[in-house]
N, C-alpha and C positions, 0 to 999 in steps of 0.2 A: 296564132291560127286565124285562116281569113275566115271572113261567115257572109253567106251570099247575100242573105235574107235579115240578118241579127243587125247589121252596122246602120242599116236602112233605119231601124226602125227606133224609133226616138220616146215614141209615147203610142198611147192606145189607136189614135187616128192612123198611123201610120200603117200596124195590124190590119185595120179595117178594109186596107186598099187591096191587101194580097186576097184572091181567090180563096175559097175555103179548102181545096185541093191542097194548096201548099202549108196547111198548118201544121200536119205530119212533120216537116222538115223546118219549121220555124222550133219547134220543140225538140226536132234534136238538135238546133246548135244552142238553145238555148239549154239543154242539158251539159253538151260540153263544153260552154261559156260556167258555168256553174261549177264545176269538176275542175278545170283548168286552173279557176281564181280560187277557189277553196282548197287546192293543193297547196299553196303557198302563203295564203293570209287565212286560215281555219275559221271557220264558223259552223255553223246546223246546216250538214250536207244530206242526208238523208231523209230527211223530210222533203224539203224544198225537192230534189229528185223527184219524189212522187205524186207532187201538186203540181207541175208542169203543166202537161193536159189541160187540166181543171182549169188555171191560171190563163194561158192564154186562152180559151175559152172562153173564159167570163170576160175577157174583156173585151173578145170578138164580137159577144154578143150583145152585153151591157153598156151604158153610154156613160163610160166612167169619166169624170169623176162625179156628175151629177149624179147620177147614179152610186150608190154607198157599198162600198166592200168592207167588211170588217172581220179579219184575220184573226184567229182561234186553234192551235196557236199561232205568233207571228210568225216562227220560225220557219215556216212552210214557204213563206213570204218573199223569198228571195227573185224567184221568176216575176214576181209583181213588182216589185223594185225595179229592176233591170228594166220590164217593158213601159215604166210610167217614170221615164227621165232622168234615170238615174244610171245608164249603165256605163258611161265614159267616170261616173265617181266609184264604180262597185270594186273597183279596188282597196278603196279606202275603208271598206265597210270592215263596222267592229272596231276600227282605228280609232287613236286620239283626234279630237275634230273631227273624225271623218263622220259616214256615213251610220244611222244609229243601228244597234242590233237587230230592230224590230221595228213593223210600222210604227211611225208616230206624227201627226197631223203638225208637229213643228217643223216636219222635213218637207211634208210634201202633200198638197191640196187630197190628194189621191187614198192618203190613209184616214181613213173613218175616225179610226181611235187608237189609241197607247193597247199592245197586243202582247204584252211582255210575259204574264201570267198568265194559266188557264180558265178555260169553262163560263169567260163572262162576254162572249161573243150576241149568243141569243139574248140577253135584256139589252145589252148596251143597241145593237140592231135591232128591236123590239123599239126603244124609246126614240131614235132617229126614224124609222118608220113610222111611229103614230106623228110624233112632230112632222111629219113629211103633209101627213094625211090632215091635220089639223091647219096648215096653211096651204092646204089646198096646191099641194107641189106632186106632180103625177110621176114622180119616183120612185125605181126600185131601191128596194135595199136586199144586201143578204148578209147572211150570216156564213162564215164558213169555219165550221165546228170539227179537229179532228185530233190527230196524234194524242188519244187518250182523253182528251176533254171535255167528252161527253160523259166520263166518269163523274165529273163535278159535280157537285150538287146544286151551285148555281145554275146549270145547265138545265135543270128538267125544273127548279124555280120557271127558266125562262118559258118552257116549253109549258107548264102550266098557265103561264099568263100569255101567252102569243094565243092559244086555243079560246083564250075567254074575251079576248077585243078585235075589235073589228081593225081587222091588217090586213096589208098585200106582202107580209116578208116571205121571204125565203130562204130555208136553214137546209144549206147544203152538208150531209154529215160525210165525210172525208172519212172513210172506211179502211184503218188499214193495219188492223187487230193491233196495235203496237204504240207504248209512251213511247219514253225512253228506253224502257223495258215491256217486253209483252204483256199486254193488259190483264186484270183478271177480275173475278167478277162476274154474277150472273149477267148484264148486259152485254158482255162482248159477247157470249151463249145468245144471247137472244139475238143478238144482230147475226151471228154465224146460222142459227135457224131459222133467220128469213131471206138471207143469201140462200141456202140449199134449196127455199122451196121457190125453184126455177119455176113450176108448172103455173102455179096461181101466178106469180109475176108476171110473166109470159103473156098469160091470157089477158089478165090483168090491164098492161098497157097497150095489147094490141084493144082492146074492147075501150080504151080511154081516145087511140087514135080514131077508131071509129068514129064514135061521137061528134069529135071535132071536126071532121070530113065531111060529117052529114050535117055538121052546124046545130047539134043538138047539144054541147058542153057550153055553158053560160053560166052564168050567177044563180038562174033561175031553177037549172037542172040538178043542183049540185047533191039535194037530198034524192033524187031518183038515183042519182051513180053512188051514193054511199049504201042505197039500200039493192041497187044490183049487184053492188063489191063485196058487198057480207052474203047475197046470195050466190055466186060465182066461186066464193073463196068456201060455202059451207059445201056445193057441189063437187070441188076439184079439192080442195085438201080437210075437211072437216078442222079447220084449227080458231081458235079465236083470232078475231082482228087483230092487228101487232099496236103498239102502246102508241106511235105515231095517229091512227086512225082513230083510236080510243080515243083520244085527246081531240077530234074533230079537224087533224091539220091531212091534208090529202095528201099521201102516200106516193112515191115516183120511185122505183127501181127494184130491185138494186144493180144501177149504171157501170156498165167497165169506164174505171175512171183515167184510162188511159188511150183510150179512142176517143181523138178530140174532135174527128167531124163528126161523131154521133153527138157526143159532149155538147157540139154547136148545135145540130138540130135539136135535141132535150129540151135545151135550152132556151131556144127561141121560142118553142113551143109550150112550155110552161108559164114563160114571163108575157104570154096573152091574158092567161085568167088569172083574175081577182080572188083575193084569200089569200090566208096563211098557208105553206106548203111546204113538206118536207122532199130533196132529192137523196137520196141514197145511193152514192159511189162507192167501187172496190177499187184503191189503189195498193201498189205494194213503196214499200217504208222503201228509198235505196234505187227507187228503178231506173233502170237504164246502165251501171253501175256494180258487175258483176261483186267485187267485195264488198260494196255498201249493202248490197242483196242479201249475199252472204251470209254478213252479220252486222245484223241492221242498229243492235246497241252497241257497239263499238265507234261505228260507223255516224249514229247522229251526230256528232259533232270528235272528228278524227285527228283534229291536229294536223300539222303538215303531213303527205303523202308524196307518194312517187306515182305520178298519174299511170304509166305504163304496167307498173306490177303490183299497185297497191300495196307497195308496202310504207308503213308509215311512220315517220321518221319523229326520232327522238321519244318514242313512243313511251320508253320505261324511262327515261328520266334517269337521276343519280343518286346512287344507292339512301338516303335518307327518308323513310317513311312519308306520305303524307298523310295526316291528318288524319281521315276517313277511315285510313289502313290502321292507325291506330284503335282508334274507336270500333271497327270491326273485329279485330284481335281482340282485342277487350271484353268484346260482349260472350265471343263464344267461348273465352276461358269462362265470364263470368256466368253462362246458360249451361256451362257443363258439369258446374261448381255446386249449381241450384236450379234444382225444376221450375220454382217462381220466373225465373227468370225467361222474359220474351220480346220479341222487335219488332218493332210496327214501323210502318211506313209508307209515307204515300205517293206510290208509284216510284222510288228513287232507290231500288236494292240495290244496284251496283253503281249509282253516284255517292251515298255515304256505305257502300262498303259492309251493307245489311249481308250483302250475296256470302262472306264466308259463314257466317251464322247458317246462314239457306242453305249449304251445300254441305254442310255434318249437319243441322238439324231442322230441318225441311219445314217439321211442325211445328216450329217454335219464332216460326217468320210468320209477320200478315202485312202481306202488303194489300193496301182497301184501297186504290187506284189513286188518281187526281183528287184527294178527297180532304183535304187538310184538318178542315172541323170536324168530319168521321172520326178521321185518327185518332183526335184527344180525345173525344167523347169514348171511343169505343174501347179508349186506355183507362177511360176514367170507370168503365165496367168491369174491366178485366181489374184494376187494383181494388174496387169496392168488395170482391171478391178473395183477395188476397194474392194474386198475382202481379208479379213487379216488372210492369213494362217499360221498355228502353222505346220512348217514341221520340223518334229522327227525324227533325224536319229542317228544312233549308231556311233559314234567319227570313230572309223576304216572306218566305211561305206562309212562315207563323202567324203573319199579321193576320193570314185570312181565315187564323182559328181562335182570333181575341178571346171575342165572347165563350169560345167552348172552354178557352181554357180558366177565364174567370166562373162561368157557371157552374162547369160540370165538375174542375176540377179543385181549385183553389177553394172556393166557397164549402165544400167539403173537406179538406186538408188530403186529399188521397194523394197517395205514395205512389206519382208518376216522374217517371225521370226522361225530363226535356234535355234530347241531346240535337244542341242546335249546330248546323252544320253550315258553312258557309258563312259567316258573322264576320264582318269587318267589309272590308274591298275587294270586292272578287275580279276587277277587271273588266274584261271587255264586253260582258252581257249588259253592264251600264246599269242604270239608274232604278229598274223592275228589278234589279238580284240583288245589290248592294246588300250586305247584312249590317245596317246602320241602326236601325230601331230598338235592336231587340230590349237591351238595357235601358234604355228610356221606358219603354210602353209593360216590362218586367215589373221592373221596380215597385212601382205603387200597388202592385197586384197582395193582398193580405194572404199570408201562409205562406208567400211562394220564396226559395232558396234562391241567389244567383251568385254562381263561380266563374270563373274566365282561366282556364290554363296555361301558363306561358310557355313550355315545354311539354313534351311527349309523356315522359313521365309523371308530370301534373296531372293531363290527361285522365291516364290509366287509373292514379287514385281515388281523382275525382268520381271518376266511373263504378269503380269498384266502394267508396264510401256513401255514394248513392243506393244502393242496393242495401241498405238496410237505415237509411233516412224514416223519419216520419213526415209525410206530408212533401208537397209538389217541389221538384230539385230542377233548378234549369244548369245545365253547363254550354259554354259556348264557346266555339273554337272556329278558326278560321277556314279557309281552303286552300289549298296547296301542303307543303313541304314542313316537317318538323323541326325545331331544334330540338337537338339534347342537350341535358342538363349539364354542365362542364364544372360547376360550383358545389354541387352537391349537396343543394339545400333539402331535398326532400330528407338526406339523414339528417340534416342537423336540426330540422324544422320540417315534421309529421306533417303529413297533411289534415288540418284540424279546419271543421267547418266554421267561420267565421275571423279566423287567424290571419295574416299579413304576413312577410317574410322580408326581412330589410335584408337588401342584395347588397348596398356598398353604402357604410356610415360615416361620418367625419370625425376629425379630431374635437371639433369642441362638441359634439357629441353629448358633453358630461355638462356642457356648460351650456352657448346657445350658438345655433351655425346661422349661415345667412339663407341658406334654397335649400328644399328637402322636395324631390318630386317622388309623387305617387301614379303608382300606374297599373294596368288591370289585364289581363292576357298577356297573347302572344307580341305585340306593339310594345310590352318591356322591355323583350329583347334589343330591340331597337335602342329604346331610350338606354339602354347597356352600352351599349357602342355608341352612341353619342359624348354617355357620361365620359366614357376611357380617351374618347379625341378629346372632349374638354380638361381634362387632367392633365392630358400629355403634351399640350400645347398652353397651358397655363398653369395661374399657381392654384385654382379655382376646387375646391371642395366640395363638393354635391354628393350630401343623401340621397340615396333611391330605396323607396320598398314596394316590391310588386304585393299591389293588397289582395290578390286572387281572388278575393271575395266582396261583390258588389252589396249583397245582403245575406245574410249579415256583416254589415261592415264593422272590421275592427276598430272597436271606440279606444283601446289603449293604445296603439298607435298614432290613432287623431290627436287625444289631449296630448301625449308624447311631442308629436309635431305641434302642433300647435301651440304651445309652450315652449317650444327651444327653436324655433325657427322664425326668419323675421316672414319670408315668404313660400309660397307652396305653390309647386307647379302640379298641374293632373295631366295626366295622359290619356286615353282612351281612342280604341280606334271605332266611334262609333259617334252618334248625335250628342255634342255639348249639352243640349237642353235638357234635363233629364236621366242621365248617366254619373259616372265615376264623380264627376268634377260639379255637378248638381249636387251631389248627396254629401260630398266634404264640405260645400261653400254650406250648406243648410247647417251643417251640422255643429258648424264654428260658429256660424249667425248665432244658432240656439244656444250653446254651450257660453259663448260670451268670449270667444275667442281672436285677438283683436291681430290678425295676421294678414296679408295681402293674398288672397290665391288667385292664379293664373289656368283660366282652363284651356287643355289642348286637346282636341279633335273636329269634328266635321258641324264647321254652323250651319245654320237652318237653309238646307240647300240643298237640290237632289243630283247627286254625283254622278258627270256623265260617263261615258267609257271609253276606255284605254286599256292598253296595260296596268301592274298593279304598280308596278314602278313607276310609270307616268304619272298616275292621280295619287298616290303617297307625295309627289313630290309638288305636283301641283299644291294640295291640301297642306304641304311644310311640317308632314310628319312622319317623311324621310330621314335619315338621320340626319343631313345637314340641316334641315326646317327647324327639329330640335333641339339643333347645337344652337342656331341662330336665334331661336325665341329664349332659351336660357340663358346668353349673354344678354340679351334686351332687358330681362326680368331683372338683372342681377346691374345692367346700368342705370338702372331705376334707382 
């Protein structure tokens, strides 16, 4: 496709030359630039749709990259890629090597900060503006806050501390009722009741234009206009100030966020006065983009499509469950079984598959927004009570509810069950999603349970013997696709908390063999098929037992191994340091165990993205990585 305007334009200077008349049409090819490459190489389309406008805007206006942008979420961010030098690589984005998911200031002078996660836009633009101010550098910064993530609690952290220090930022909130899933929650209520009241608005900013015209808006004026704006707003809608105003941060909109010459003059004219400032835009999630519109959580991130009919391809995949779909199934047998039973979640119903529980039992769903420390805490209420909540969170996510889940949960022993979703290599979201941590940062945590299932059916048990646990149960699974059980260990070997299940043993077995590898989830499966190439192409013997249970770890297995084997290999698809292969080496140390062990998984490094089969094979724990590290061990 040719683009009259788009090929011209290189970086933000380039922008600057064209008339403001023509940004109308720089934003529509930059939308169908956008639709065109996300047909083909998938990434977060529906967002980025509805930040256009805004996007070339800010940057029409702003004198980037002196001037600091800093993307909340990033995913909105792709219009800002494109116009800040990157659009002859935007093919590559999401790719191995290529272009990263998300801003990140390793790629490109232009991104403020790493944008991967929600709700920490306002502090992190909070602390680059007062630094701005403290070396005396006459720089804007903003924040731009949207797709749900002002649900965060981080978020009004920030917006509590921007009110109390003397700044020039500004927190643009990207308005456009929608996560991934439509938000909920009384502040999307509050923000939909200060969009209706058009009249105060209205008046509102023509009475701010005023001002300025007559040269009476300055530093100096600023408590006369706060106390004519509480008198203006008690005349025309009798309401309280909105929470923005409350907080001392001066109020602008709420802006159509898709009129980008309005966009441009707002803009200009706000970034005159001094202070913290909030702008409040309404974009729609998808615009421009009659299917994305449509159905805007489908749509955030769609997979290949067919530009012309939006239909999208390979959509259902091949008949084997994944993951999510299991653990969904699951929950609403197990909530139909027992009233205790209930699913929290924050903001992600139909990424871990909460949505079929939602749709037979409405009220047995909470989803408490972008809110991850909520979640635990507000599980750890609900079980202090005697309710048994199944709280879902994304491996990455978790991190950013450590402390709740030490405090509020574990330090109690309460009976909540952590269903971690995403946990291993997710692929192309890269180094912010990875579920690496979980079993490292789990572990030392006192009371707390952790399982890994390597099959489907593991899964479901796991699931189902949680539900009458005493005290905090983590299980973690990965993303994508299931195997089933082909072996049929669950009959022959219960699912028992703490237990191991040796998959394939050796002949000297009874006597002493030479490698026994141990390994933890679904990445046994793998080491399965490794083990059978090494079999079938040698004379080579190798134990396996998937120990499904990180804690409690099976100790009659360990001494078992560790007594009839010369060396031990660990697997785990997750952080070396701290994990699977941490807790057997401790454990042989302690015990006086005098064996060689070899750990296998991710060293101290933050995995960039790809496919999952790129970085499985980069990391060598694909199966050929496998086969090849267990011939090394075994040449030893």
């Amino acid at each position: 496709m040719e683009y009259k305007y788009l090929t011209h334009i290189d970086f933000p200077s380039d922008l600057k030359r064209l008339p403001k008349e023509l940004l109308p049409d720089v934003c529509a090819e930059l939308r169908n630039f956008i639709i065109e490459e996300l047909s083909h190489n998938p990434g977060h389309l529906a967002s980025s749709l509805g930040a256009i406008e805004l996007t070339v805007a800010l940057h029409y206006v702003f004198d980037t990259p002196y001037d600091q942008l800093v993307w909340d979420v990033g995913h909105q961010a792709y219009a800002h890629k494109i116009l800040t030098g990157r659009r002859a690589k935007f093919h590559t984005n999401r790719q191995f090597h290529g272009l990263a998911p998300f801003p990140t200031p390793k790629e490109s002078e232009y991104d403020a900060m790493v944008s991967g996660h929600a709700s920490n836009s306002i502090s992190a633009a909070l602390g680059i503006e007062i630094a701005s101010e403290m070396k005396g550098e006459r720089r804007n910064v903003v924040a731009i806050i949207g797709d749900g993530a002002m649900t965060g609690g981080l978020a009004f952290e920030g917006l509590n501390n921007t009110s109390m220090d003397k700044n020039n930022l500004l927190i643009i909130l990207n308005d456009n009722n929608m996560a991934i899933d439509p938000i909920k929650g009384g502040f999307t209520q509050y923000l939909v009741d200060i969009t209706t009241n058009e009249r105060y608005n209205k008046w509102r900013w023509r009475a701010y234009q005023w001002m300025v015209r007559h040269k009476l808006m300055n530093e100096q004026c600023t408590s006369h206009l706060r106390r004519f704006s509480t008198s203006l707003k008690a005349i025309l809608s009798h309401q309280q100030r909105n929470i923005f105003q409350g907080l001392n941060l001066r109020y602008f909109g709420p802006a159509d966020g898709h009129n980008v010459i309005d966009l441009v003059r707002i803009l200009s004219e706000i970034k005159k006065h001094r202070g913290p400032k909030v702008l409040h835009i309404i974009t729609k999630k998808g615009k421009g983009y009659a299917p994305a519109e449509n159905d805007q959580t489908v749509w955030h991130a769609p997979g290949e499509f067919n530009v012309n009919n939006g239909e999208r391809l390979n959509a259902n995949g091949a008949g084997v469950k994944l993951w999510q779909e299991v653990f969904g199934e699951t929950l609403l047998e197990l909530a139909k079984q027992d009233r205790r039973v209930v699913g929290i979640t924050p903001a992600m119903p139909s990424g871990c598959s909460m949505t079929i529980l939602q749709h037979e039992l409405p009220e047995r769903v909470f989803d408490v927004g972008i809110a991850e420390g909520h979640a635990v805490t507000f599980s750890a209420g609900l079980a202090k009570q005697g309710i048994v909540p199944y709280c879902n969170i994304y491996s990455s996510f978790m991190q950013r509810a450590y402390d709740n889940i030490i405090h509020d949960v574990a330090l109690m022993n309460l009976h909540v069950v952590f269903c971690i979703d995403r946990a291993g290599i997710v692929g192309n979201d890269g180094a912010t999603h990875h579920g690496l941590m979980d079993l490292a940062y789990l572990r030392p945590i006192p009371n707390m349970t952790i399982g890994a299932p390597r099959t489907a059916e593991d899964l479901r048990e796991m699931l189902h013997l949680a539900r009458d646990w005493n005290g905090p149960i983590a299980i973690r699974y990965p993303r994508g696709r299931t195997v089933y059980d082909e072996t049929a260990t669950l009959t022959q070997y219960p699912m028992i908390v703490g237990k191991a299940v040796p998959m394939c043993v050796t002949m000297q077995d009874a006597h002493h063999g030479e490698l026994a590898v141990l390994s933890i989830g679904a990445i046994g499966n793998v080491v399965l098929d490794a083990i059978q190439e090494l079999k079938a192409t040698t004379s080579m013997e190798i134990a396996h037992y998937d120990m499904r249970w990180l804690k409690p770890i099976d100790t009659e297995v360990l001494d078992y191994v560790g007594s009839h084997y010369a060396h031990v290999v660990t697997v785990e698809d997750g952080m070396i340091t701290g994990g699977l292969g941490s807790a057997v080496s401790e454990y042989f140390m302690e015990h006086g165990c005098h064996v060689s062990v070899t750990r296998l998984g991710v060293n101290d490094q933050f995995v960039e993205h790809g496919s999952t089969k790129e970085l499985y094979q980069m990391l060598h724990l694909d199966k050929q990585g496998i086969c090849e590290s267990l011939l090394q061990v075994l040449e030893k």
